[in-house]
N, C-alpha and C positions, 0 to 999 in steps of 0.2 A: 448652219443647216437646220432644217425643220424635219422631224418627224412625228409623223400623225400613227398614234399606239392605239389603233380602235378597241383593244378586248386584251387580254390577260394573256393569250398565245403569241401575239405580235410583242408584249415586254419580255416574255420568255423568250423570244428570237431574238429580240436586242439584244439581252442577258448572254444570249449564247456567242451574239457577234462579238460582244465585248469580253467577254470572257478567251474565244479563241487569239484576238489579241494582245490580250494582257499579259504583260511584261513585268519582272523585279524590277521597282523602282518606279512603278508607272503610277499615279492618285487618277481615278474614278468620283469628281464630285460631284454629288447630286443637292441637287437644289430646288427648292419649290416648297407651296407651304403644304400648312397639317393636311393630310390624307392625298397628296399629290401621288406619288406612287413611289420616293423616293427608297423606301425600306422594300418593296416588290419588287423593284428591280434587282437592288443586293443580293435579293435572294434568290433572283434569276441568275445572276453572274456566278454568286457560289455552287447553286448546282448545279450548273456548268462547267464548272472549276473540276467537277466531282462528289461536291459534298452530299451525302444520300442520308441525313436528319437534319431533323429540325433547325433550323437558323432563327435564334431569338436574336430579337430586337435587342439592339447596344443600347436603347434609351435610357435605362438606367447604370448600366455598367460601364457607357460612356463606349468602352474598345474592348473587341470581342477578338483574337487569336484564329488561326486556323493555320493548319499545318501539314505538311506531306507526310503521309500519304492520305491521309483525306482529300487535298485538293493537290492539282500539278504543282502548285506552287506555293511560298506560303503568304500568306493573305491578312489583313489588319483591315475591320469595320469597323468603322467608328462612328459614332453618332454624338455629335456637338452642340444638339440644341439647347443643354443645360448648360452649358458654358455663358458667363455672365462677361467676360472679359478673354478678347484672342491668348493672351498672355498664359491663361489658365492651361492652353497646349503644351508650354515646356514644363509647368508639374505634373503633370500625366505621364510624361518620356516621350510622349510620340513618338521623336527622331530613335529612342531607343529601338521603339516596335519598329518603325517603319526602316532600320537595317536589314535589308536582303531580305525586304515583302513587297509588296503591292498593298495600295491602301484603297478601299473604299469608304470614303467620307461625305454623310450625310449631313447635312446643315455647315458645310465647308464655310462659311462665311463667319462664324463666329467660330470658327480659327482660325481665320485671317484670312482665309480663302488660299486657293492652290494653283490656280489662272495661269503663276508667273513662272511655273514649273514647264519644261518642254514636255513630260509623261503626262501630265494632267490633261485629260479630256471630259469637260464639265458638261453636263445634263440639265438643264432647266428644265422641271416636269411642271405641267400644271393640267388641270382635267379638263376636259372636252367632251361634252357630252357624257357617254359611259365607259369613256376611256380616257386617253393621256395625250398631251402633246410634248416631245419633247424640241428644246433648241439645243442643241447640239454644236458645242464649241472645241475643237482640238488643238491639242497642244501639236507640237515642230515635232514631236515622236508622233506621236500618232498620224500626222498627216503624211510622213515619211512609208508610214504603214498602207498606205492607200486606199484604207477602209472609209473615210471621211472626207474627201474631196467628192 
């Protein structure tokens, strides 16, 4: 599926779609290159989630925590663009964070990518114009959700 994100209130609304979906155990990844809108959307999903400060960028911290009651659930960003090798995923713990959270992961590909997960509904962003186009691929959870058919 294609959606067309003309302006910053239509990622906020995506944000919020996906957010009221999102499930323990479900990966959100985003994908697309530098200045796509991958980290604006995170940041639409988390305050949606609840979250009411600031959401830095994992870029350098790699995975960023969140936790109830801040948001309904607890939640794992991560951002993988500095990863040189998929491999680099299990010295980080990942699978550690990602017990009983949901994961939003940016630059999914350089860790291995998340596709093969039935939770995973991936995001290809790329810009258009002054805005975003996203493709929109859902995992056998999500489509069971009937938000993405």
């Amino acid at each position: 599926m294609r959606l067309e994100l003309p302006d910053l209130a239509a990622m906020e609304s995506l944000g919020r779609r996906i957010a009221d979906a999102l499930l323990i155990g479900d990966v959100v990844a985003l994908s697309g290159g530098l200045g796509a809108g991958k980290t604006t959307l995170a940041r639409a999903i988390i305050a949606a989630l609840g979250h009411e400060s600031e959401v830095p960028s994992p870029s350098f911290a790699i995975i960023e925590t969140y936790d109830p009651p801040a948001l309904r659930l607890p939640l794992v960003h991560a951002d993988f663009y500095r990863l040189k090798h998929p491999e680099e995923v299990h010295e980080l713990g990942l699978d550690d964070y990602r017990q009983g959270a949901a994961l939003i992961a940016e630059w999914p590909e350089s860790a291995g990518g998340f596709s093969h997960e039935p939770g995973c509904l991936s995001l290809h962003l790329e810009t258009w114009g002054e805005g975003r186009i996203a493709a929109v691929v859902a995992g056998k959870d999500w489509l069971e959700r009937g938000l993405w058919t």
